[in-house]
LUMDRENVEX-692685 format. One line per 10 residues: for each residue x, y, z of N, C-alpha, C. Coordinates in nm, 2 decimals, decimal comma, padded with zeros to 4 digits. Example, Ala and Ser with C-alpha at 12.3 -4.5 7.8 and 13.67 -1.06 7.14 Angstrom:
BEGIN
01,32:-00,57:00,78:01,23:-00,45:00,78:01,32:-00,33:00,78 | 01,28:-00,22:00,71:01,37:-00,11:00,71:01,29:00,00:00,79 .
END
This chain:
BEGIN
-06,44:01,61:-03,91:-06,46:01,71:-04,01:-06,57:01,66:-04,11 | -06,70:01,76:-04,12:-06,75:01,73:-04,24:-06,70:01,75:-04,41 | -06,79:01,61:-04,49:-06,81:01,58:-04,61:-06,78:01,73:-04,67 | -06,87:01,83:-04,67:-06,89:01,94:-04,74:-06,75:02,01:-04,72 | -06,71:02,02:-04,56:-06,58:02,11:-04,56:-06,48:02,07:-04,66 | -06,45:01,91:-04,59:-06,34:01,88:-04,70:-06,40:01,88:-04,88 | -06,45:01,84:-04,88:-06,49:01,88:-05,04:-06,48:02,04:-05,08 | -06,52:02,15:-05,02:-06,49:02,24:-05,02:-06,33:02,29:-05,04 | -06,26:02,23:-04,90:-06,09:02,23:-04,91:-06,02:02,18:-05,06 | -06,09:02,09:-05,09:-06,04:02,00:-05,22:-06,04:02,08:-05,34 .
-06,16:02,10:-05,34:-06,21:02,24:-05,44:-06,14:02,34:-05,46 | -06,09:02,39:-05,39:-05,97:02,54:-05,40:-05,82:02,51:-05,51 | -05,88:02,53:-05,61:-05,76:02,53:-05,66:-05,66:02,62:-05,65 | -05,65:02,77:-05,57:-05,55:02,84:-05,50:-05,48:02,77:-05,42 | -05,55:02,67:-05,33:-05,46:02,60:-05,28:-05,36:02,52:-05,31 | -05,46:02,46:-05,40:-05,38:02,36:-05,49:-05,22:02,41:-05,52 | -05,22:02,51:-05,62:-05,11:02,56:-05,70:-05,05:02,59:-05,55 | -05,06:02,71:-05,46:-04,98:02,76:-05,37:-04,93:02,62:-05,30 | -04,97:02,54:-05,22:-04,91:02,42:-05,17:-04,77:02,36:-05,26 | -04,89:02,31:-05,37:-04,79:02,25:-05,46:-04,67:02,30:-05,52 .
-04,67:02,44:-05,54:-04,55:02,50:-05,58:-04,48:02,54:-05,46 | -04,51:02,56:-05,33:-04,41:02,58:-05,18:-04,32:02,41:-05,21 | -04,39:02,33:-05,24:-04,32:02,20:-05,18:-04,21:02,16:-05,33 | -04,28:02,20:-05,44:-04,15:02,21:-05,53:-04,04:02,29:-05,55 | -04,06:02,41:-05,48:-03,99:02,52:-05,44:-03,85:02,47:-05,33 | -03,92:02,39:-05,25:-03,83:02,33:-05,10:-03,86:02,18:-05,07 | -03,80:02,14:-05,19:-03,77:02,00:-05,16:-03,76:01,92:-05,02 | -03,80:01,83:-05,00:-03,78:01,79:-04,85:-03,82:01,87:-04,72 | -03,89:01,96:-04,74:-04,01:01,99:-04,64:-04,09:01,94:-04,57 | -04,10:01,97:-04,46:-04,24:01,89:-04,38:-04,36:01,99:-04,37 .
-04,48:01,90:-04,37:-04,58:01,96:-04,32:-04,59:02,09:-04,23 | -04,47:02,08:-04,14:-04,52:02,16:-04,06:-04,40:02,30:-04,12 | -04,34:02,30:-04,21:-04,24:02,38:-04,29:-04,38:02,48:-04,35 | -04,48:02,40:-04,39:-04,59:02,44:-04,47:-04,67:02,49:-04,44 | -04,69:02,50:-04,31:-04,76:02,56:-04,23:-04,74:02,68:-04,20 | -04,58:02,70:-04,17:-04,52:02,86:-04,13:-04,50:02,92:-04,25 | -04,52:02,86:-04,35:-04,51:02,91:-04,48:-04,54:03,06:-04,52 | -04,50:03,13:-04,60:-04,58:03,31:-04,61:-04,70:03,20:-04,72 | -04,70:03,14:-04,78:-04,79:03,07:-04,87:-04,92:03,03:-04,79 | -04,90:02,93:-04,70:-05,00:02,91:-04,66:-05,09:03,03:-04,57 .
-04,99:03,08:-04,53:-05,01:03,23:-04,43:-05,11:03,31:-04,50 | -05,07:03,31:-04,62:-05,17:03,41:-04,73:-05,29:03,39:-04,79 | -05,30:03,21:-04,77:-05,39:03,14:-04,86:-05,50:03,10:-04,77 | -05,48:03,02:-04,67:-05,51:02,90:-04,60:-05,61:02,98:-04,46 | -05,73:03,00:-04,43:-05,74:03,09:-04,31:-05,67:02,98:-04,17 | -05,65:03,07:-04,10:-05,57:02,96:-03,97:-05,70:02,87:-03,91 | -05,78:02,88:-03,92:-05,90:02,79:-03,85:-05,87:02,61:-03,90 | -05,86:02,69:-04,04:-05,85:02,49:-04,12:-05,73:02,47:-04,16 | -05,63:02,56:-04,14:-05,48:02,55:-04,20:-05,40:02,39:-04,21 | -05,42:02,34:-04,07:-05,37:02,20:-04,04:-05,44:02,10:-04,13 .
-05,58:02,12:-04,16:-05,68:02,05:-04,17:-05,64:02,05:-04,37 | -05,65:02,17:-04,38:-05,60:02,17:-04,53:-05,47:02,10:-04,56 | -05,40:02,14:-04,49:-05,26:02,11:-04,55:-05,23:01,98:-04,55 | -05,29:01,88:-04,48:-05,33:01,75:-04,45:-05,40:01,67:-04,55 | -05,51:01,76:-04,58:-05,58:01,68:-04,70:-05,51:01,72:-04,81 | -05,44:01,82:-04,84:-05,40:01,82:-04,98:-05,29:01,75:-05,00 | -05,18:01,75:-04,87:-05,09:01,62:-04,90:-05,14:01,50:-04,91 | -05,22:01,41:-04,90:-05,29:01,34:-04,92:-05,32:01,33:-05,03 | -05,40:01,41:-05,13:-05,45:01,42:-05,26:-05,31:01,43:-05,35 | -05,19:01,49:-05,27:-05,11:01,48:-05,38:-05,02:01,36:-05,41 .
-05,06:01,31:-05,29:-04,99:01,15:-05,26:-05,07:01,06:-05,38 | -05,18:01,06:-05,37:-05,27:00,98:-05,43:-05,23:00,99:-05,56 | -05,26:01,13:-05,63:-05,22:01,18:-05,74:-05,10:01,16:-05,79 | -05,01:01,12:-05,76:-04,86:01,11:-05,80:-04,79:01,27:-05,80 | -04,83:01,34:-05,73:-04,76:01,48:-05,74:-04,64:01,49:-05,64 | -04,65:01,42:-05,52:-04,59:01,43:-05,40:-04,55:01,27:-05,36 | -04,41:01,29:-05,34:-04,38:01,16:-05,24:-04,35:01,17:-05,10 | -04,37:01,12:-05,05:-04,30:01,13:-04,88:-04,23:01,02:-04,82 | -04,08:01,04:-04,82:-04,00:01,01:-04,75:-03,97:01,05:-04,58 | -04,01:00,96:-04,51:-03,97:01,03:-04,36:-04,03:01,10:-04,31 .
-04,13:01,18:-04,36:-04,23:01,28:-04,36:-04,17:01,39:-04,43 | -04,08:01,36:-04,49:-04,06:01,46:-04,59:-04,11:01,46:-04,67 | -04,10:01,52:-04,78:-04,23:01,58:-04,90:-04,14:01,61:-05,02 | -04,17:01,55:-05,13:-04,08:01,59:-05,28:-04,14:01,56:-05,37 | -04,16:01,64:-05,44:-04,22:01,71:-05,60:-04,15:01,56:-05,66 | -04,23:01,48:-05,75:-04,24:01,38:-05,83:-04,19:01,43:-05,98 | -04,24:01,57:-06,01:-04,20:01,60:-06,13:-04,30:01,55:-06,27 | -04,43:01,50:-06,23:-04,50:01,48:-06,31:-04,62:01,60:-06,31 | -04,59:01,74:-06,21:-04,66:01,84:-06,29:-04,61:01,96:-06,34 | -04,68:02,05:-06,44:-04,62:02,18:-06,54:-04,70:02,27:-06,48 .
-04,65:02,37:-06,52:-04,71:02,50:-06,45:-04,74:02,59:-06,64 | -04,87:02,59:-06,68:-04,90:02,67:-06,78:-04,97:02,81:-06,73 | -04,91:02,87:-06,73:-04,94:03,00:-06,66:-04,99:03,01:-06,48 | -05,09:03,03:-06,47:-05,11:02,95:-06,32:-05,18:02,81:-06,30 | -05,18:02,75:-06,43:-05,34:02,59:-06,39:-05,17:02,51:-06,40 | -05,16:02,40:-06,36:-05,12:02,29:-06,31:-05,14:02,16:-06,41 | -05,07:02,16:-06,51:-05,11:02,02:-06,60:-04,99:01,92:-06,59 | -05,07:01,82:-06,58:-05,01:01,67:-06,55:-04,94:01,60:-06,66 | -04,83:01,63:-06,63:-04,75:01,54:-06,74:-04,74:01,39:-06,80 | -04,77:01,37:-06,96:-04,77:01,24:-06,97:-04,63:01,13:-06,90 .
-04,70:01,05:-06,83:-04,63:00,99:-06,82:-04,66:00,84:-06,88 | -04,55:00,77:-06,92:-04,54:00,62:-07,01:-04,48:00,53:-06,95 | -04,56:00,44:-06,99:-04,56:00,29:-06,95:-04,45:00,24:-07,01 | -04,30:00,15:-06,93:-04,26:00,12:-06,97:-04,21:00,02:-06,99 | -04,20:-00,05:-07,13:-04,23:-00,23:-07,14:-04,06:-00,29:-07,14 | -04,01:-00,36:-07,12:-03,90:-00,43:-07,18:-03,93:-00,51:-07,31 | -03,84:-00,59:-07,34:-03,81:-00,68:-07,45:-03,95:-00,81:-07,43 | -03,86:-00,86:-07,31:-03,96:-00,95:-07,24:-04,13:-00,92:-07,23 | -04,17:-00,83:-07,18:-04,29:-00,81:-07,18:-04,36:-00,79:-07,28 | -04,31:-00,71:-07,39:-04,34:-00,71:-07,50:-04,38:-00,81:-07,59 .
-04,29:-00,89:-07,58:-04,29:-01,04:-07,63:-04,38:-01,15:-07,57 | -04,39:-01,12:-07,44:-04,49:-01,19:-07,32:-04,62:-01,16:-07,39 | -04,61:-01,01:-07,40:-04,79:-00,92:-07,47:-04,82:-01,04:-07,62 | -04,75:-00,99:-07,67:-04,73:-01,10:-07,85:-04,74:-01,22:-07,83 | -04,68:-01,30:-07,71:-04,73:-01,43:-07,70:-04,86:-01,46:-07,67 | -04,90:-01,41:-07,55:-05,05:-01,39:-07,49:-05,13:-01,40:-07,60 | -05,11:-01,27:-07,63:-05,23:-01,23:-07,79:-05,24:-01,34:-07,92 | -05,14:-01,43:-07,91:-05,13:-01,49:-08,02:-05,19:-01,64:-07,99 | -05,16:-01,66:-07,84:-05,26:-01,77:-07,81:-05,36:-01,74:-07,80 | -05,44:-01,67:-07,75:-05,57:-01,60:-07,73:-05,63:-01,63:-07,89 .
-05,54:-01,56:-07,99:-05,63:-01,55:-08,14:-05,62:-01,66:-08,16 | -05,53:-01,85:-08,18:-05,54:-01,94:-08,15:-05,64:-02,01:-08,13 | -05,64:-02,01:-07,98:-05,78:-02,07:-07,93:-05,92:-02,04:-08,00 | -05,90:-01,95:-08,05:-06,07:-01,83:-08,09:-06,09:-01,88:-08,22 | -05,97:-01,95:-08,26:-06,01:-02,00:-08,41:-05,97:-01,94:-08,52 | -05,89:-01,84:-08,49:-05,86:-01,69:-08,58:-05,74:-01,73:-08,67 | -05,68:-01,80:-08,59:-05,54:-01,82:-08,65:-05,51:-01,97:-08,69 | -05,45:-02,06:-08,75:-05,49:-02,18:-08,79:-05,30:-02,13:-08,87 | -05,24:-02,22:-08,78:-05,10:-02,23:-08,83:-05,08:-02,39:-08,93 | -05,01:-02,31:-09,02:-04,97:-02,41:-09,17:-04,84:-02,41:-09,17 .
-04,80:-02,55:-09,22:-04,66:-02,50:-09,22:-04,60:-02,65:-09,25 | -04,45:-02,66:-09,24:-04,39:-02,75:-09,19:-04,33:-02,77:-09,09 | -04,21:-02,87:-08,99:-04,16:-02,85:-08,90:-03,99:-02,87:-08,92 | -03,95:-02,75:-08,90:-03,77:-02,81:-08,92:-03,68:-02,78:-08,77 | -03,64:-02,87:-08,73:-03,57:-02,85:-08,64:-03,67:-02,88:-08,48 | -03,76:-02,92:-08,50:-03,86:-02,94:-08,42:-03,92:-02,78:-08,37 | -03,98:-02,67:-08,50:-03,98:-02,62:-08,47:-04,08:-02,58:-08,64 | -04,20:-02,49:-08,60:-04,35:-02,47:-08,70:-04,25:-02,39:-08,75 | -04,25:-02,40:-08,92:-04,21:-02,29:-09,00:-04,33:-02,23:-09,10 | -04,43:-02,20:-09,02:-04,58:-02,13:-09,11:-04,52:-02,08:-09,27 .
-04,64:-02,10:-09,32:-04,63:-02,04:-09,49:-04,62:-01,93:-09,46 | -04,58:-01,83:-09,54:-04,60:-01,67:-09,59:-04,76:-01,61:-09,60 | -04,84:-01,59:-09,54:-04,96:-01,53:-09,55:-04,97:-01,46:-09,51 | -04,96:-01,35:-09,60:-04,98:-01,18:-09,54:-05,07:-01,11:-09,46 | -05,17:-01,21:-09,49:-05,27:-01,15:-09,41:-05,32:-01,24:-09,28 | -05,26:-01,35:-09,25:-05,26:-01,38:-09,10:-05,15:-01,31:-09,05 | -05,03:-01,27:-09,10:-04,93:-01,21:-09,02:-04,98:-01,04:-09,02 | -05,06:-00,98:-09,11:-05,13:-00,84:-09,09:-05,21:-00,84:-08,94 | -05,35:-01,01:-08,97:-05,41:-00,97:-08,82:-05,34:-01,00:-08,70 | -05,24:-01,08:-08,70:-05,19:-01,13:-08,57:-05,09:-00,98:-08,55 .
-05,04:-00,90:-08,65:-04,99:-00,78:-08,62:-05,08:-00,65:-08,54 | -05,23:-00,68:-08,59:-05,30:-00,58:-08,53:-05,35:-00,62:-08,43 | -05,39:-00,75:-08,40:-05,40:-00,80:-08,27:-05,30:-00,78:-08,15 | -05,22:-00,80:-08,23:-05,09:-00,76:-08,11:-05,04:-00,59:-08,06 | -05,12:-00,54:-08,16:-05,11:-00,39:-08,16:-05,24:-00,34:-08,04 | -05,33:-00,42:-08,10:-05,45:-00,36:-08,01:-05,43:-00,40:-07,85 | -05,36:-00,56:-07,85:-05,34:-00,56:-07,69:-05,24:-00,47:-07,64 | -05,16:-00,42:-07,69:-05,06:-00,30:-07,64:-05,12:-00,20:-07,64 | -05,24:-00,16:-07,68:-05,32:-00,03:-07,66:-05,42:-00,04:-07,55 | -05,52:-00,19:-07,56:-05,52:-00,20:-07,39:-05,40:-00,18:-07,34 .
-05,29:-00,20:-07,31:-05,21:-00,22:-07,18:-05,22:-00,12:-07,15 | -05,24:00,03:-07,24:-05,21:00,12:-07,23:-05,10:00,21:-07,28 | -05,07:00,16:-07,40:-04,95:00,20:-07,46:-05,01:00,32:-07,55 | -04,94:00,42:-07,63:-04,99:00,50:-07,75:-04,94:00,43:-07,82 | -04,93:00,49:-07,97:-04,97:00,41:-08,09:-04,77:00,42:-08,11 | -04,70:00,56:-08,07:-04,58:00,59:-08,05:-04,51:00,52:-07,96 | -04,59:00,46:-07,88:-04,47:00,39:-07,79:-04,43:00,27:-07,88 | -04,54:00,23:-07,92:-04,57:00,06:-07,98:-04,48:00,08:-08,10 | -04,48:00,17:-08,21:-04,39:00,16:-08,27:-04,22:00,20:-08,25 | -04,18:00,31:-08,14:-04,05:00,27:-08,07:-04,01:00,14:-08,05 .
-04,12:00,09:-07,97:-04,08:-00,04:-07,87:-04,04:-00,18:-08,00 | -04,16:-00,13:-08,09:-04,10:-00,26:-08,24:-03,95:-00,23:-08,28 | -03,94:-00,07:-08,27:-03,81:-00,03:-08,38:-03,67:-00,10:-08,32 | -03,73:-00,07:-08,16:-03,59:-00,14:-08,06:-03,58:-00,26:-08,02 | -03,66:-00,38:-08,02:-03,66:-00,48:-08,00:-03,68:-00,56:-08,10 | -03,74:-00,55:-08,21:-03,82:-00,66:-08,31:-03,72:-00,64:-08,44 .
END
C-alpha cells in the first residue's frame, strides 16, 4: 500500500468518528464485526475497506482510544463526542505518597549538590533539625513544584496530591 493512500485513509475524519463510534457502540467487536457494519458499508468504499479498517484500529491503539483483547476491540473511554469532532479526554497522572516524596527527595538533592540549598541546623536524635528560613523552605517548595510540573503534573493535581499526603 502506498505512503499517499494511507495518509489519505488517516486523513478522513468521517472515518474516524464512524469507526470509533461503531466500536463504542459494540463493545467487544471484531474487525471483521466492522466490516459488515451498515457504518462502514456507508463510509468506507469496498476497494480499501479491509485496508481502512486496519489502519484505523491501529491508530486507535496507538492513540489510547481502543484496546484489544483477543482481537476484540473496546472503547478505553478516553474520548467525548462534542457534536460530531471527537475530543480527547484529560487524562492524569497518578502519583502515590511514595512517589511524590521520591519527586521531593530527588529535587532536594539535585538543589543540594547545585549549591542552592546549604542545610543549617543542629542534630537531635541523629537526625538535621534545619533553622526556620522561609525562604529556603519557599525555594525548595517551588523547586519541588516545578519537578512535579516536569513530571507532568497540573498545578491542581500538585496541590490535591499536598492536601492528601503532606
Amino acid at each position: 500500500m502506498s505512503q499517499k493512500l494511507r495518509q489519505e485513509i488517516l486523513s478522513r475524519s468521517d472515518y474516524h468518528r464512524g469507526l470509533l463510534n461503531f466500536i463504542e457502540n459494540n463493545p467487544g467487536c471484531t474487525s471483521d464485526d466492522i466490516f459488515n457494519s451498515d457504518v462502514a458499508n456507508a463510509i468506507i468504499p469496498i476497494g480499501i475497506r479491509e485496508m481502512a479498517i486496519e489502519l484505523w484500529i491501529k491508530q486507535f491503539i496507538r492513540n489510547g482510544e481502543i484496546e484489544s483483547k483477543n482481537w476484540r476491540l473496546y472503547p478505553t473511554g478516553t474520548s467525548e463526542w462534542e457534536g460530531h469532532n471527537i475530543i480527547k479526554k484529560e487524562t492524569y497522572m497518578r502519583l502515590t505518597k511514595r512517589q511524590l516524596k521520591q519527586i521531593i527527595r530527588e529535587e532536594y538533592s539535585r538543589l543540594k549538590r547545585r549549591g542552592l540549598i546549604k542545610e543549617s541546623g543542629t542534630y537531635q536524635n541523629g537526625r538535621l533539625i534545619p533553622l526556620e528560613d522561609a525562604n529556603m523552605h519557599e525555594d525548595l517548595m517551588s523547586e519541588a513544584v516545578q519537578a512535579c510540573k516536569d513530571a507532568g503534573l497540573t498545578m491542581e493535581e500538585i496541590i490535591y496530591l499536598c492536601e492528601q499526603y503532606i
